[in-house]
Steps between C-alpha positions, in 0.01 A plus 500: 500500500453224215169419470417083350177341444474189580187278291389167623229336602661297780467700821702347719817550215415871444485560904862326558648675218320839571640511850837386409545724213379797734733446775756572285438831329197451256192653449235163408145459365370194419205391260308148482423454153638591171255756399539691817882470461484660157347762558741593777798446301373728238384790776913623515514466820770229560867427409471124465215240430522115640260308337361165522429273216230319614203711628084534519324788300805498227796324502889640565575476139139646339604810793859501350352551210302758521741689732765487210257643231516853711803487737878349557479519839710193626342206602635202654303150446399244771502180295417098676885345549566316194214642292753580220223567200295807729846644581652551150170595371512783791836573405356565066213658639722801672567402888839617567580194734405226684446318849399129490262399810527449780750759546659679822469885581837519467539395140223688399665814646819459336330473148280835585822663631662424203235653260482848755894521457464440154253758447726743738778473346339622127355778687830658637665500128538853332277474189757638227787292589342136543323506090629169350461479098592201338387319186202782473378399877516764741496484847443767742543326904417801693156519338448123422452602131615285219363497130622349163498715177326752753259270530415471918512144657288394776762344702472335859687618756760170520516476124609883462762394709600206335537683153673803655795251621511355164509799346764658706712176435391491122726269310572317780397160647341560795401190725158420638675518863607844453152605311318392813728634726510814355130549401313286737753553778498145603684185426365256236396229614497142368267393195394887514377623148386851612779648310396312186160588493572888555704521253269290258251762525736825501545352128179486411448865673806607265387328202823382379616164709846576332634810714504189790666230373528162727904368570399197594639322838636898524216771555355753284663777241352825404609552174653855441455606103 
């Protein structure tokens, strides 16, 4: 059984959601404030973190933060509808995707199924035959391992995913529809730069913006030397 935590300081939110997402297979705690839900996140006990922005103690992104210096564990964001500026900067800081408020049970579920298939998935492949090496970047799936001049990155779950479909379509154009399909396992939606921002910071985690170059109007190419 999948175990999520679930961090927010609105009681009533964290009930609804805990009883929902329990009917239907998963294993929830829940934590009030972002201190509290940082230290949980970090014990190794659970598959997938939902965490809210805005919070008592310390705030959704300060917890992000500090979650990210020690762990990829996936986390999913709560942001206000429409609050555009806390999102992206959740999306730079690490969070592997987002949920704008007020949000149903139902949508919520589909974004933490999508991260527990992901994860799955990268589990079942055989180690030797999955190693992707291109342009000096090498990518090993089955034990989420990737480094550059055998140097490790620190990647997030979602963009590991996102530069192991570029990479196994290297030299190719590959659309932000089928990069979110693909990594996030959901369709992108409308005015959504999730993709964007992932990919600004696998860059800077690769430390050589040129191996991802931009087709504009097209998608992103991972450029095979």
């Amino acid at each position: 059984m999948s175990r999520i935590l679930l961090v927010d300081d609105d009681t009533e939110l964290t009930e609804l959601l805990s009883d929902y997402l329990s009917a239907e297979g998963l294993e929830v705690s829940i934590e009030h404030d972002g201190q509290a839900g940082r230290d949980a996140a970090l014990s190794g006990q659970y598959d997938v973190v939902v965490l809210d922005s805005m919070m008592p103690v310390m705030n959704g992104l300060d917890a992000l933060k500090a979650i990210r210096q020690q762990s990829n564990i996936p986390v999913i964001m709560l942001t206000a509808k429409g609050d555009d500026i806390d999102r992206i900067i959740g999306l730079e800081m690490g969070a592997d995707d987002y949920v704008p408020k007020p949000c149903t049970p139902r949508e919520l579920l589909a974004r933490i199924y999508a991260i527990l298939r992901r994860t799955e998935n990268n589990q079942n492949k055989t180690p030797n035959s999955d190693t992707l090496f291109v342009s000096n970047v090498k990518l090993i799936p089955s034990k989420r391992q990737a480094t550059k001049d055998d140097r490790s990155l620190e990647l997030t779950s979602t963009e590991f995913n996102l530069l192991e479909v570029l990479m196994r379509h290297a030299g190719q154009v590959v659309s932000k529809d089928t990069l979110s399909q693909e990594a996030l396992d959901r369709k992108l939606a409308k005015f959504d730069r999730s993709i964007d921002v992932h990919i600004s910071s696998i860059r800077q985690k690769l430390g050589d913006a040129s191996l991802i170059q931009t087709v504009r109007g097209l998608g992103y190419l991972f450029v095979r030397n």
